[in-house]
N, C-alpha and C positions, 0 to 999 in steps of 0.2 A: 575686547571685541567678543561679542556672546556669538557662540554659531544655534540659531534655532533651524530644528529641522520639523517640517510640517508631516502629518499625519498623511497627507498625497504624496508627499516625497518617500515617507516610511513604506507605506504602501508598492508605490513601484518601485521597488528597492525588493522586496518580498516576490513580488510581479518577477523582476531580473532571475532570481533566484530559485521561485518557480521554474521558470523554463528552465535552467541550467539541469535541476534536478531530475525535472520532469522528462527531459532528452535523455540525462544519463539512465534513468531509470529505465526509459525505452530499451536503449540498445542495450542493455542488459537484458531484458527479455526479449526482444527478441533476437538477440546473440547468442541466449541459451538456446529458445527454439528452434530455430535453423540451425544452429549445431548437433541439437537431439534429435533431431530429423535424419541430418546428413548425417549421425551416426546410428542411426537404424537402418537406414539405405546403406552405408558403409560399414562395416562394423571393426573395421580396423581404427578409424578413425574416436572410437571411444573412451581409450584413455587422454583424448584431449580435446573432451569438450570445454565448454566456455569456463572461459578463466582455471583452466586445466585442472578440474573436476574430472577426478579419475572414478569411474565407474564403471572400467571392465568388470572386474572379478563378480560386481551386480548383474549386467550382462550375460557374464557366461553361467551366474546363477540360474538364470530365469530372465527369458527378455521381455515376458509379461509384467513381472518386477519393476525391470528398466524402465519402461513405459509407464508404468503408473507414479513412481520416481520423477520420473523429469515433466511428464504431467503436473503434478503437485508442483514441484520446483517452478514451472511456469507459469500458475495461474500465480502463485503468491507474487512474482512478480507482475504479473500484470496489471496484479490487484494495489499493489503498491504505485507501479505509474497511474492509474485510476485516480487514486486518492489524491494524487499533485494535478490529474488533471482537472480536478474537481477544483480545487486550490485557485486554479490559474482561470478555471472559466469564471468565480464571482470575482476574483483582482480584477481579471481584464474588462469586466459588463461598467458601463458606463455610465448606468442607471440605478447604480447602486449608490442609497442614500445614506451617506455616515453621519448626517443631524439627526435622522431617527437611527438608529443602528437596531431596533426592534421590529424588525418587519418580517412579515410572512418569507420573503426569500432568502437571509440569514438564517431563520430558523429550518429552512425544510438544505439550505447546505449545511448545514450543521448535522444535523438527521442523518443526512448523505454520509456524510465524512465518518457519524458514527456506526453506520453499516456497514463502510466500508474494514472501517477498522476491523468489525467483528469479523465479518469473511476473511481477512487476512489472518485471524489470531485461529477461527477455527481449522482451515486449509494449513495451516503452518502449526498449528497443534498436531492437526492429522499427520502430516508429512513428517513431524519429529517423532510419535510412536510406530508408525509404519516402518522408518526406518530402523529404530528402536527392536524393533518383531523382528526385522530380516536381521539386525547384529545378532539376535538372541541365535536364529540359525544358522548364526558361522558363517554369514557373509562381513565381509570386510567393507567398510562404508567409511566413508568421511566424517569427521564431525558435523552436525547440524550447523552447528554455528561457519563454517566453512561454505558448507551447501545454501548457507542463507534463509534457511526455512525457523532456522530459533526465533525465541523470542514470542511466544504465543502469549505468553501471562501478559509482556508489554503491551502486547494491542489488543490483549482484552480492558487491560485496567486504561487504556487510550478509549475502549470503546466504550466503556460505561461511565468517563469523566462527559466525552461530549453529549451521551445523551442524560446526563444528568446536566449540562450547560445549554444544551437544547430546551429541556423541559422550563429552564431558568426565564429563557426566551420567548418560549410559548407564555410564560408567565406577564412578562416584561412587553408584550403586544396587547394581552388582556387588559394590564393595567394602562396602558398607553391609550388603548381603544376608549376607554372607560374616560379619561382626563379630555378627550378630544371629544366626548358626549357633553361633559359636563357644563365646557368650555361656550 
């Protein structure tokens, strides 16, 4: 007995998957933000921000500091739920044609995804040397990889495969354009 699984079955499977991710990625940011809030309004409350991200000793360095810290920390994650949600709006559009899969709106989500990536690898660059500055003066700080802002090189080299796959696309619509002239 062969089990075939179809490309729409693969697809919402992806769809399923999306959302799960796309949820968890939510309340992780905003878990953090409401936490980074409620510990700037609180400030006892700061060695246990979201997912117990100790960042007193930042705090009582400079709560200018802190603030630009959990700023950083936040938008990467946003920009991360962003990127699934972009994910999950062309799985779920309904008018998406996978006999041509070269069409003007694959290419400009593709584009999307590869913007997004960059803002993610530059914000999360930034947030790794910045943190980086304040170790140099003698604050005590979490691992990057801990705080979830690593990883820049990854979503750069993420961001210049899709718009190099983008560009493949734009490619891939010209010629398609071209065979439906000749036709």
């Amino acid at each position: 007995m062969e089990i075939k699984i179809t490309i729409k079955q693969t697809l919402t499977i992806l769809l399923v998957l999306s959302w799960i991710i796309f949820i968890g990625l939510c309340i992780e940011a905003g878990g953090f933000i409401a936490n980074a809030i409620f510990a700037i309004a609180r400030p006892s409350a700061v060695p246990y921000l979201w997912r117990q991200i100790d960042l007193s000793a930042l705090f009582k360095y400079d709560q200018g500091h802190f603030f630009v810290v959990t700023l950083l920390l936040g938008i990467v994650a946003i920009l991360k739920a962003w990127l699934f949600f972009l994910i999950i709006k062309i799985l779920h559009r309904k008018d998406l044609d996978m006999s041509q899969p070269f069409n003007k709106q694959v290419r400009r989500f593709i584009f999307h995804l590869s913007y997004v990536a960059l803002m993610i690898a530059i914000f999360s660059g930034y947030g790794v040397s910045y943190t980086e500055g304040l170790v140099k003066q003698g604050v005590p700080m979490p691992d990057t990889q801990h705080l979830q802002i690593g990883g820049a090189d990854v979503w750069l080299f993420m961001a210049i495969v899709l718009f190099i796959i983008a560009q493949m696309f734009k490619r891939g619509i010209e010629i398609q354009s071209e065979n439906e002239l000749t036709i």
